[in-house]
N, C-alpha and C positions, 0 to 999 in steps of 0.2 A: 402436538405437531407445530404450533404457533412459536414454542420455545426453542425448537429442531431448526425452525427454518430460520429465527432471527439470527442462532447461533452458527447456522451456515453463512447468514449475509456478512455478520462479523467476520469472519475468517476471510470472505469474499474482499472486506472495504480496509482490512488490516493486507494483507496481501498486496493489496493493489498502492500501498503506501510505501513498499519497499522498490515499485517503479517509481514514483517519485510520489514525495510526503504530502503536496497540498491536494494533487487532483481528487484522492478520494474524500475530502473534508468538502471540497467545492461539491461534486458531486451529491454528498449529503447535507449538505446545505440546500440547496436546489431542490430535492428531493423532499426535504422536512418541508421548507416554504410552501410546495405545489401540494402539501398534505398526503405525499404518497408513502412517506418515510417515516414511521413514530419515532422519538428519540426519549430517552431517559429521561425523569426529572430532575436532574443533574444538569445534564447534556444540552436540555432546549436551547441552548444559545447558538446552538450551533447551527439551528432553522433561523437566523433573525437576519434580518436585510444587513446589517453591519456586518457580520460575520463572513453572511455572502460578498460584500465588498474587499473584505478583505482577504479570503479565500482564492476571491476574483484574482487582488493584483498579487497575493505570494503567488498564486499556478504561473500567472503569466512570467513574474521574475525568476522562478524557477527551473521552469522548462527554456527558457531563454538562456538564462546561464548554461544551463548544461551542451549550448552549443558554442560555447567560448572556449578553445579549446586550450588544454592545460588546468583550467578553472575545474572543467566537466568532474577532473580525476582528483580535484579539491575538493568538489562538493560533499564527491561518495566518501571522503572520511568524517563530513559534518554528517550528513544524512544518514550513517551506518546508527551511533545511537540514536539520532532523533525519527527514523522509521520504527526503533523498537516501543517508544512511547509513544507514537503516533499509531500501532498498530493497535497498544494498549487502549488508549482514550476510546478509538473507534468501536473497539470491540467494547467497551464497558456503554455507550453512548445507545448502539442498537441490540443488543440481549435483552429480553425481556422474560420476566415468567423463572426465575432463578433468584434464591437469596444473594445479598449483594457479597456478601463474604465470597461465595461461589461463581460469580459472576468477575469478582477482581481476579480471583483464582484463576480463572478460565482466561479473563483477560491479558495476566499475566504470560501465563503458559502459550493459550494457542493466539492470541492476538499478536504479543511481543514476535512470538517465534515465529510464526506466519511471514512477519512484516521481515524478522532480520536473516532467513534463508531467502527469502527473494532480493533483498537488496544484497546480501552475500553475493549473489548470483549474480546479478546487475555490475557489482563492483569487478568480479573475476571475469564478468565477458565483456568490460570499459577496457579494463587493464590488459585482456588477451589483446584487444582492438589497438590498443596505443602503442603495445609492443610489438605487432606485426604488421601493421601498415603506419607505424609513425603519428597517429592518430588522425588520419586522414577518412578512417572508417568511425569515426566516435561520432559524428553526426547521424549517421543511418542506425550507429545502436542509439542515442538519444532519442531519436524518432521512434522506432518499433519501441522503448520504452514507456515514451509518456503515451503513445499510442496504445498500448497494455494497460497502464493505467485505467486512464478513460475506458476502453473498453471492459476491465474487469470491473471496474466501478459501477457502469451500468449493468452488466451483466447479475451481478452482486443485488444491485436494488431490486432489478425488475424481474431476476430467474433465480433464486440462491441456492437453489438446491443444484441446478446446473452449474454456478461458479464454483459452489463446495469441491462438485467433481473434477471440473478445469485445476482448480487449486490445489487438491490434491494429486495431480500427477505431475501440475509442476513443481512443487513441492518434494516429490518421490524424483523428481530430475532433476533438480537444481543442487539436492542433496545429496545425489548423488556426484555432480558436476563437481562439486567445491571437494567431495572427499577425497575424489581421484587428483584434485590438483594438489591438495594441500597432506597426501598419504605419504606418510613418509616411507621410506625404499626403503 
């Protein structure tokens, strides 16, 4: 069960990177230091006061930027691959109980993919936002994003079997969201 639920919180803190890429690093930072979060022996750096520092000022410069507007809709073309590694790292960081071969597999597949259908999704409802209101609405989606973030991140630590489930439906929405936009006629 121990390897079920780590592999649900992966899902939960890769997910939560394609809202935006640092908050779930911070949040698993925070979490390893207070001893509530095991991480990989690989990974442990990512419990360390430095780490937490620096988690600290990417979330703040992050979330910040994405209310600059024009920038916001620069960002989601860095952020698009760098949630899909960010999604990887996380999910390889908290799996435990899996050979590692199996665990970068895993990593690869539902980490990556986790992080880059939710940022897909993030990017197509910035871009719905900047086309219909001129980007005057790209602040309120920034907000309800990194507000997702944080909230699946902790949801992710502290419930993961619950995020697994949140995650999957947004996941079965988001997926569905992008096909309708991008299906061809």
């Amino acid at each position: 069960m121990e390897t079920f639920t780590s592999i649900l919180l992966g899902i939960g803190l890769s997910s939560a990177t394609g809202f935006r890429i640092f908050v779930p690093f911070l949040v698993a930072s925070i979490a390893s230091i207070t001893g509530i979060l095991p991480l990989s022996d690989s990974f442990e750096w990512i419990g360390t006061y430095p780490a937490l520092i620096a988690f600290g000022a990417a979330t703040i410069l992050e979330i910040g930027a994405y209310y600059i507007p024009w920038f916001d809709n620069l960002l989601d073309t860095i952020s698009t691959p760098a949630a899909f590694i960010a999604g990887a790292i996380l999910m390889v960081a908290v799996v435990s109980g899996i050979p590692p071969l199996a665990k970068w597999g895993l990593a690869i597949i539902a980490g990556s993919g986790a992080a880059g259908i939710v940022q897909t999704g993030t990017s197509v409802t910035r871009l719905t936002s900047t086309t219909t209101t001129g980007g005057v609405g790209n602040p309120v989606v920034s907000t309800v994003e990194a507000g997702s973030s944080f909230g699946l991140s902790l949801l992710a630590v502290f419930l993961p079997v619950v995020a697994g489930l949140i995650v999957v439906i947004l996941l079965f929405w988001l997926g569905k969201k992008v096909y309708y936009k991008f299906k061809p006629s």
